[in-house]
N, CA, C and O of each residue as an XYZ file, in Angstrom:
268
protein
N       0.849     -1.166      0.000
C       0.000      0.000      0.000
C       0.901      1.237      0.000
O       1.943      1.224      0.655
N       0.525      2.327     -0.728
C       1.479      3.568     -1.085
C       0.526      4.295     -0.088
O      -0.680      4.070      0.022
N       1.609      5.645      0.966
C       1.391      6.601      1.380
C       0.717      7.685      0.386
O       1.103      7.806     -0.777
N      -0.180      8.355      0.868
C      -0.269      9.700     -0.631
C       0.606     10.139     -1.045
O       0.628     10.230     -2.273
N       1.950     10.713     -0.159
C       3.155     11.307     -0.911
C       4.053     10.317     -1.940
O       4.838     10.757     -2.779
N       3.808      9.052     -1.729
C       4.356      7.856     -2.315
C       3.898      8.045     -3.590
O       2.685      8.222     -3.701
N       4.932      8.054     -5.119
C       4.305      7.804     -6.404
C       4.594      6.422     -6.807
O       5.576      5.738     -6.516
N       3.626      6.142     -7.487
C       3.367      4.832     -7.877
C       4.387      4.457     -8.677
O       5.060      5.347     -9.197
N       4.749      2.845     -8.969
C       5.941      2.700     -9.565
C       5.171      2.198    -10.906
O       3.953      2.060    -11.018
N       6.086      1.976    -11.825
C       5.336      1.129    -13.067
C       5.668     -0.633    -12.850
O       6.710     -1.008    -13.388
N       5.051     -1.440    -12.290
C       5.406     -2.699    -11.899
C       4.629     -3.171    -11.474
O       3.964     -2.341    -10.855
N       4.010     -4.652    -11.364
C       3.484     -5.018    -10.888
C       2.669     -5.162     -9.920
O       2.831     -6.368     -9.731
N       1.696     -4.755     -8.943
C       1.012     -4.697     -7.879
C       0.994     -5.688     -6.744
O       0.963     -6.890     -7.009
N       1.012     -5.226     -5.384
C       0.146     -5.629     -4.515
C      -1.075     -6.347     -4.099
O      -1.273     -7.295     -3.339
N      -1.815     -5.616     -4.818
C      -2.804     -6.025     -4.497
C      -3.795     -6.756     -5.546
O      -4.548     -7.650     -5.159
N      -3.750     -6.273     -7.069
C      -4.111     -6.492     -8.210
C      -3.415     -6.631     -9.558
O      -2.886     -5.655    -10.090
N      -3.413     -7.825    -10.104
C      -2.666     -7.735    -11.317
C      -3.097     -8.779    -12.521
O      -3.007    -10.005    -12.585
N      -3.623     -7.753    -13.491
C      -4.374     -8.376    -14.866
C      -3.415     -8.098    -15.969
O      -2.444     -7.403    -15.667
N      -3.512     -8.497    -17.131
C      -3.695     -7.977    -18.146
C      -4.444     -8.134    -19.104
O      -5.358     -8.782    -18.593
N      -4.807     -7.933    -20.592
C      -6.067     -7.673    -21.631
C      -5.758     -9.206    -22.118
O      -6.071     -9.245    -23.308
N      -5.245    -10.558    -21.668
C      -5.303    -11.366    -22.177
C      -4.839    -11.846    -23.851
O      -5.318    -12.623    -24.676
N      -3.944    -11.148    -23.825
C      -3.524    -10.951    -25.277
C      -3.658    -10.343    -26.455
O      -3.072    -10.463    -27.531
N      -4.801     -9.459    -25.951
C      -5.985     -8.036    -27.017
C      -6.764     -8.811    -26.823
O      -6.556     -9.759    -27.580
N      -7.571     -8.970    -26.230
C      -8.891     -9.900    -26.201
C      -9.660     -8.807    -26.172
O     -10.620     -8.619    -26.919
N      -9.168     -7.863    -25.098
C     -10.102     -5.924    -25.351
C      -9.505     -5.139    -26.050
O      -8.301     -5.233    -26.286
N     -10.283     -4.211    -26.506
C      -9.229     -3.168    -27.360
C      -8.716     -2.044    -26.449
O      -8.043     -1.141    -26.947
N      -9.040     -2.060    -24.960
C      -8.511     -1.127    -24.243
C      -8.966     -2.118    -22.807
O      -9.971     -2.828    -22.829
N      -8.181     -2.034    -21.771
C      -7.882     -2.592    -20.575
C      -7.808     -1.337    -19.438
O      -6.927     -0.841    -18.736
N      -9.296     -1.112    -19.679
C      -9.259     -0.162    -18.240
C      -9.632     -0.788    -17.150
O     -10.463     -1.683    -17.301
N      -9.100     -0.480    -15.691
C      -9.414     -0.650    -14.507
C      -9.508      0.252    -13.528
O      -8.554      0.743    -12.925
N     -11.243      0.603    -13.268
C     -11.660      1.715    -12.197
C     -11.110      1.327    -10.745
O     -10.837      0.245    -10.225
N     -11.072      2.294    -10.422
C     -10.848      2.234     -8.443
C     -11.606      3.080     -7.485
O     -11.289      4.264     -7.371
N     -12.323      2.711     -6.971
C     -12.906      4.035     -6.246
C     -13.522      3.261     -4.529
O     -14.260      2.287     -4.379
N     -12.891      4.125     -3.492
C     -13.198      3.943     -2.248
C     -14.810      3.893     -2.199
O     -15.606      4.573     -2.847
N     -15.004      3.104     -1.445
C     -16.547      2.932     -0.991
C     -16.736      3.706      0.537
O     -17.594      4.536      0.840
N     -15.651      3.151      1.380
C     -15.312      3.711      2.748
C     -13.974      4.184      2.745
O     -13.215      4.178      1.776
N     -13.730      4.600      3.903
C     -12.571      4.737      4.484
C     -11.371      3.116      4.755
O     -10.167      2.962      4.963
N     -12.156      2.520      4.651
C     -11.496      1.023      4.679
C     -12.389      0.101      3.449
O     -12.836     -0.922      3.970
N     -12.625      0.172      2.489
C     -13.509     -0.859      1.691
C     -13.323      0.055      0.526
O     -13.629      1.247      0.505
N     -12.802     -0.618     -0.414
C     -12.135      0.140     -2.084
C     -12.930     -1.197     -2.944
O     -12.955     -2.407     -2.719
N     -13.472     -0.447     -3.888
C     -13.845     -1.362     -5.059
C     -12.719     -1.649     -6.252
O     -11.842     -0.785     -6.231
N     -12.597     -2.306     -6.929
C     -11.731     -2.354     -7.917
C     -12.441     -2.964     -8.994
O     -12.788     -4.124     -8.768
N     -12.748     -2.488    -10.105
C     -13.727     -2.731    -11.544
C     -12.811     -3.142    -12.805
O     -11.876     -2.422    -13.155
N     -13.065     -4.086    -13.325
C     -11.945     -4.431    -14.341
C     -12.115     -5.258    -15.138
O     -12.356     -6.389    -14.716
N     -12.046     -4.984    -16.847
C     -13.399     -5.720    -17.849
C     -13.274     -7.150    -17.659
O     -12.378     -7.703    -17.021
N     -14.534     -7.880    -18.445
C     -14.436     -9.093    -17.555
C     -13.800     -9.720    -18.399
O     -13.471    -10.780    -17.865
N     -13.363     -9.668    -19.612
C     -12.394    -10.425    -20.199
C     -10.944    -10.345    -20.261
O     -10.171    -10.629    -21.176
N     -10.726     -9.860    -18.990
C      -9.384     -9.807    -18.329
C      -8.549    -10.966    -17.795
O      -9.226    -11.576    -16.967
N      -7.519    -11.424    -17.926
C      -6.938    -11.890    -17.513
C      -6.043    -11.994    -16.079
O      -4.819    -11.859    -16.090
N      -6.549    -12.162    -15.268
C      -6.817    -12.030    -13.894
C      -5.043    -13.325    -13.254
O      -4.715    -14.492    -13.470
N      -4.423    -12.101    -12.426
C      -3.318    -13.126    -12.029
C      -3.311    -12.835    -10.037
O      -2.875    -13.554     -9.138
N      -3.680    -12.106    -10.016
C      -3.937    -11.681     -8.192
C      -5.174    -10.619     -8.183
O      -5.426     -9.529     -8.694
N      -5.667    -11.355     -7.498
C      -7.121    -10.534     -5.803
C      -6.526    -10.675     -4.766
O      -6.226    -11.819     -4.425
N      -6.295     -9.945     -4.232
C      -6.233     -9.654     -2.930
C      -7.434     -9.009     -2.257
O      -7.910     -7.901     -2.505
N      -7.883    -10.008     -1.255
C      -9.529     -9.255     -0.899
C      -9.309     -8.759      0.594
O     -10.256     -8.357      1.271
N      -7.841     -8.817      1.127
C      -7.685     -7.962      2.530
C      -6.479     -7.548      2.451
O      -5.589     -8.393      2.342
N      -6.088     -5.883      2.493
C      -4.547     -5.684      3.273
C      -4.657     -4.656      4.139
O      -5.170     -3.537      4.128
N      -3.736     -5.656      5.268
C      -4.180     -4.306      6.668
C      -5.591     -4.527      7.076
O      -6.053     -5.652      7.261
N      -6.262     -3.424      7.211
C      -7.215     -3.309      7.708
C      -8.807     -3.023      6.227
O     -10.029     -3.076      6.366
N      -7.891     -2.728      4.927
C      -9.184     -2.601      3.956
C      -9.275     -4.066      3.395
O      -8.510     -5.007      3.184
N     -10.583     -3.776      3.266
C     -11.790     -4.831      2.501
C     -11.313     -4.528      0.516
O     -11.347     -3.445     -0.068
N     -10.984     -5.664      0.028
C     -11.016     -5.210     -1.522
C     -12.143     -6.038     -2.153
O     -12.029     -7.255     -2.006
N     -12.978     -5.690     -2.681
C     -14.320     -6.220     -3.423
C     -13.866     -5.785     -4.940
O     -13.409     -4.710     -5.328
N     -14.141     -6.960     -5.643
C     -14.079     -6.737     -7.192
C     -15.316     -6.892     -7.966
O     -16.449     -7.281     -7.684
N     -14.812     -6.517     -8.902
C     -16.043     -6.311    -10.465
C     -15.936     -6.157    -11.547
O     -15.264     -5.268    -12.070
N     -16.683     -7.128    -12.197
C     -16.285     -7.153    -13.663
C     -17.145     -6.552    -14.219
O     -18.269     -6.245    -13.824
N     -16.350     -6.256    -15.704
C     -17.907     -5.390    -16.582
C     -17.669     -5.885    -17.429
O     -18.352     -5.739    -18.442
């Protein structure tokens, strides 16, 4: 988990890590948006290629979703 002053690196994740399955999409977006103060959604198309969920770090809840 990154501090706010912390910038993100380009590498692999923590907590989540897809990619578009070989172009299976023509674009590989993935939303993020806090629900709480501890409970973050993470949205990410469903023909993604899915390599880590992580559904707890620390103290937040991670809930996923496909579109």
């Amino acid at each position: 988990m990154l501090r706010k002053e912390e910038k993100l690196g380009n590498e692999a994740g923590n907590v989540f890590v897809a990619d578009d399955e070989h172009g299976a999409m023509a674009k590989m977006e993935v939303q993020i948006h806090w629900e709480t103060n501890d409970a973050l959604v993470i949205r990410y198309p469903a023909k993604a290629r899915i390599f880590l969920q992580v559904v707890k770090l620390g103290d937040v809840r991670i809930d996923y979703e496909s579109y």
